[in-house]
C-alpha beads as a LAMMPS data file, in Angstrom:
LAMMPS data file: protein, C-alpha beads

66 atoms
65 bonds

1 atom types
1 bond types

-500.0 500.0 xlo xhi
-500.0 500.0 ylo yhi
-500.0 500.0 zlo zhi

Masses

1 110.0

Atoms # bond

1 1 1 0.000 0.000 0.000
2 1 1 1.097 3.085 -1.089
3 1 1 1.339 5.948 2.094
4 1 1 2.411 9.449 0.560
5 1 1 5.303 11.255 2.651
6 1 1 4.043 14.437 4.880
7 1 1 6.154 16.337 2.330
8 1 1 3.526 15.269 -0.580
9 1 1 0.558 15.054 1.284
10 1 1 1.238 19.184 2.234
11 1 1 2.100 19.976 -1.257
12 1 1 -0.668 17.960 -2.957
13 1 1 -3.485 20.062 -0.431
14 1 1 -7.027 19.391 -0.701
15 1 1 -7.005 19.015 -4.735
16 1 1 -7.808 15.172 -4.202
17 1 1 -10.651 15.735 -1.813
18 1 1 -12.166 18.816 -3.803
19 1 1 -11.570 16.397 -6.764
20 1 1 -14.397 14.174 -5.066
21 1 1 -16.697 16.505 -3.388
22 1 1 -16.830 18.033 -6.984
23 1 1 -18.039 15.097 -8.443
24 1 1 -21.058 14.228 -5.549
25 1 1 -21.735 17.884 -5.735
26 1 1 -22.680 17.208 -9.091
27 1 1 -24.507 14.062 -8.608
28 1 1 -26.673 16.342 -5.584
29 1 1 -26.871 18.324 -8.348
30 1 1 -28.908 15.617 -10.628
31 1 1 -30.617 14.376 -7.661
32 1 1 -31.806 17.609 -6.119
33 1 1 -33.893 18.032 -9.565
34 1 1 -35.450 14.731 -9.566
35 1 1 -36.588 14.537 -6.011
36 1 1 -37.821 17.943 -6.649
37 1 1 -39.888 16.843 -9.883
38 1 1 -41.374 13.617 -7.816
39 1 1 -42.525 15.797 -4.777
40 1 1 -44.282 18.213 -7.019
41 1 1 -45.900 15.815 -8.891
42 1 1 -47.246 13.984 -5.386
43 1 1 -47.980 17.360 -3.911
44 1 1 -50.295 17.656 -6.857
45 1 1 -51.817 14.525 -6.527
46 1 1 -52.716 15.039 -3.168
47 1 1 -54.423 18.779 -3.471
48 1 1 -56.566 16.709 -6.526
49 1 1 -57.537 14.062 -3.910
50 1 1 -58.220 16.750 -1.172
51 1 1 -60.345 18.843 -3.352
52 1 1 -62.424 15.163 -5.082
53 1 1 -63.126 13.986 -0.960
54 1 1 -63.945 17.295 -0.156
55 1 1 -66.630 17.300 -2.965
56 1 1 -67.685 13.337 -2.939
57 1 1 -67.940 13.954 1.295
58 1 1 -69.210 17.449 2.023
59 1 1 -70.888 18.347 -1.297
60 1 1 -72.542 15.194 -2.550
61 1 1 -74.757 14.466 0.620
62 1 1 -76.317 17.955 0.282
63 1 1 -77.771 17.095 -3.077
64 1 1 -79.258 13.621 -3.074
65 1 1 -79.870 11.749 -6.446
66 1 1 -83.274 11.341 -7.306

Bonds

1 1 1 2
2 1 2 3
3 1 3 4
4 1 4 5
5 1 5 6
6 1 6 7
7 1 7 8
8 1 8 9
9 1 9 10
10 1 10 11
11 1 11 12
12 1 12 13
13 1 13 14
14 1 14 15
15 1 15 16
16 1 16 17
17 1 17 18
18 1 18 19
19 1 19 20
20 1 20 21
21 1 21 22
22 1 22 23
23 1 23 24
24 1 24 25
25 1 25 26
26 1 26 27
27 1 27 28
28 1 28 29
29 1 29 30
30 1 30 31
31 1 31 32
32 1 32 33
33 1 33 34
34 1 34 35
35 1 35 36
36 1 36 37
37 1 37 38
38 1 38 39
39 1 39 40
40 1 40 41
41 1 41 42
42 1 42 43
43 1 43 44
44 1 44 45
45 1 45 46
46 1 46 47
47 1 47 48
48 1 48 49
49 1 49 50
50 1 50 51
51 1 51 52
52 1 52 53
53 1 53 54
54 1 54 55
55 1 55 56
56 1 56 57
57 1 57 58
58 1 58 59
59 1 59 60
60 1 60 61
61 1 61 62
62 1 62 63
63 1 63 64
64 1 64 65
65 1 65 66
């Protein structure tokens, strides 16, 4: 296994670590917009189901079929 000297580790800095954090910043990135785009979509379904068992509960009893 290969164990860099102090020396290298000092000069080489943080470019390996901002190397990765770059790429899963990137990935949040991708991720951020598809969670985004599934919530939406639920938080729609759910204000269409609020507003159809509002009507079929509240609405629908005070007009009886005939």
């Amino acid at each position: 296994m290969f164990r860099p000297s102090i020396a290298e580790t000092r000069r080489e800095g943080l470019r390996p670590l901002a190397r990765r954090l770059g790429a899963m910043f990137q990935l949040a990135v991708v991720w951020h917009w598809w969670l985004g785009f599934f919530l939406a979509i639920g938080a729609v379904v759910t204000v269409i189901g609020v507003m159809i068992g509002y009507l079929a509960k509240v609405e629908n009893p005070r007009y009886p079929k005939r």
